[in-house]
Each structure stands twice: as C-alpha cells, then as structure tokens.
C-alpha positions as CSV (number, residue, x, y, z in Angstrom):
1,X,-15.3,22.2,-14.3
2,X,-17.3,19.6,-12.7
3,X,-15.1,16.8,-15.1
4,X,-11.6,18.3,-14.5
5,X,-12.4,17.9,-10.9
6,X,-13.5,14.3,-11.1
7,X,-10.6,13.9,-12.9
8,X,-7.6,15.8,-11.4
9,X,-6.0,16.2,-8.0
10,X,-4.5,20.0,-7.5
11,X,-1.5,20.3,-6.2
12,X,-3.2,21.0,-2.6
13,X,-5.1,17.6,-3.0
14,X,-2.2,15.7,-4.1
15,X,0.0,17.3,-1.1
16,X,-2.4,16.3,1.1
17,X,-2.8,12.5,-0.3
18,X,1.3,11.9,0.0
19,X,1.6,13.7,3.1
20,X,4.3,16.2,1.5
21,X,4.2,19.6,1.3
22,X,2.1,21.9,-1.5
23,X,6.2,22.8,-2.6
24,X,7.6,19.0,-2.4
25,X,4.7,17.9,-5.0
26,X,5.0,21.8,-7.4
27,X,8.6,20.2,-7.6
28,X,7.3,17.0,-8.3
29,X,5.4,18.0,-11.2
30,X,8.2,20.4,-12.2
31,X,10.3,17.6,-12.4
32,X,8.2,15.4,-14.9
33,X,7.4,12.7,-11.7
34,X,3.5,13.5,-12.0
35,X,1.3,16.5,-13.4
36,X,0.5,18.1,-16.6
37,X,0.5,21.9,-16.6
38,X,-2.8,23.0,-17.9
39,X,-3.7,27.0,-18.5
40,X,-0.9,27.4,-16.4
41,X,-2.0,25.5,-13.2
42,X,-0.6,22.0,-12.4
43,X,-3.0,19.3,-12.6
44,X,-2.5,15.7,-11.3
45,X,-4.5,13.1,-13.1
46,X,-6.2,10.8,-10.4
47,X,-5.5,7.6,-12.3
48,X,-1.8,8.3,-12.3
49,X,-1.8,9.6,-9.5
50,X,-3.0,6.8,-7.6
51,X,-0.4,4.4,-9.3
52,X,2.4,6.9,-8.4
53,X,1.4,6.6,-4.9
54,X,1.0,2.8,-5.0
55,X,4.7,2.7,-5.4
56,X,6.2,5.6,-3.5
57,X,5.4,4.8,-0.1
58,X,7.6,7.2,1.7
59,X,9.0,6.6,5.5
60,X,11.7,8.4,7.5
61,X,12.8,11.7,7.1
62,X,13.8,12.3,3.8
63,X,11.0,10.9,2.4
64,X,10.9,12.7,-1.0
65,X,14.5,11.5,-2.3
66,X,12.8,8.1,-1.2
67,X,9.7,8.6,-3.1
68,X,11.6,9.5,-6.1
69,X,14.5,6.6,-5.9
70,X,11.1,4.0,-5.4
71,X,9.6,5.9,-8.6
72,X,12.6,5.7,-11.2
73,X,13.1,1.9,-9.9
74,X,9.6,1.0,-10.9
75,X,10.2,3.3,-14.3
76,X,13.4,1.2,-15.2
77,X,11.1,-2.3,-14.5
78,X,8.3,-1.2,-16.7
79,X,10.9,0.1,-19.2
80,X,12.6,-3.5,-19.4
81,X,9.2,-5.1,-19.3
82,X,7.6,-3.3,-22.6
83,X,11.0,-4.1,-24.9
C-alpha cells in the first residue's frame, strides 16, 4: 500500500492540492480530465497530476469551467505538436 501511496493522490488529496471540492475533482476524474478508477476507488497519479495542475491554474469564481477550458487548450497544443 506503501507504493500506491507514493504514487497516487485520492481524491481528498487531490481536492485539497487544487483547492476544489472532493465532488469538483470525482467529476473530474469521471470526466476523463485526470484519474484512473482502480478496485473501484479513483486514484490520481502524482506525476500527472502535477502536470495537470501546472496548467490549470484556476482564479475567479467559476474556477472549474476555467480549469477545464486551460486543460483542453493545452490538450489541442500537445495534439498539434506530436503529428
């Protein structure tokens, strides 16, 4: 357990990280964004994790539709960049 741990964020952990609520990042997950459901409990590598958060750096008050407009913009760069 000691490995998944050094490995993973839980929800809680990741919440806590991007200053959203345990719900906001479940929906996250949910919605492909970040997480892998594992034995039934979402798990949030730390690696990507850490790069999502590099470039979702939420202000205001709708801060999650932010987070996810800063997320699919860096998605369609990388996209362009790999072809």
């Amino acid at each position: 357990m000691t490995q998944l741990t050094d490995q993973y964020y839980t929800i809680e952990q990741a919440a806590l990280r991007l200053d959203q609520t345990s719900r906001q990042v479940r929906n996250l997950c949910k919605s492909g964004y970040i997480g892998e459901l594992i034995a039934g409990v979402w798990l949030i590598n730390r690696r990507e994790f850490e790069k999502f958060k590099a470039i979702v750096r939420p202000e205001g008050t709708n801060r999650v539709r932010l987070m996810l407009e800063a997320w699919r913009a860096s998605q369609k760069g990388s996209k362009s960049c790999e072809t």
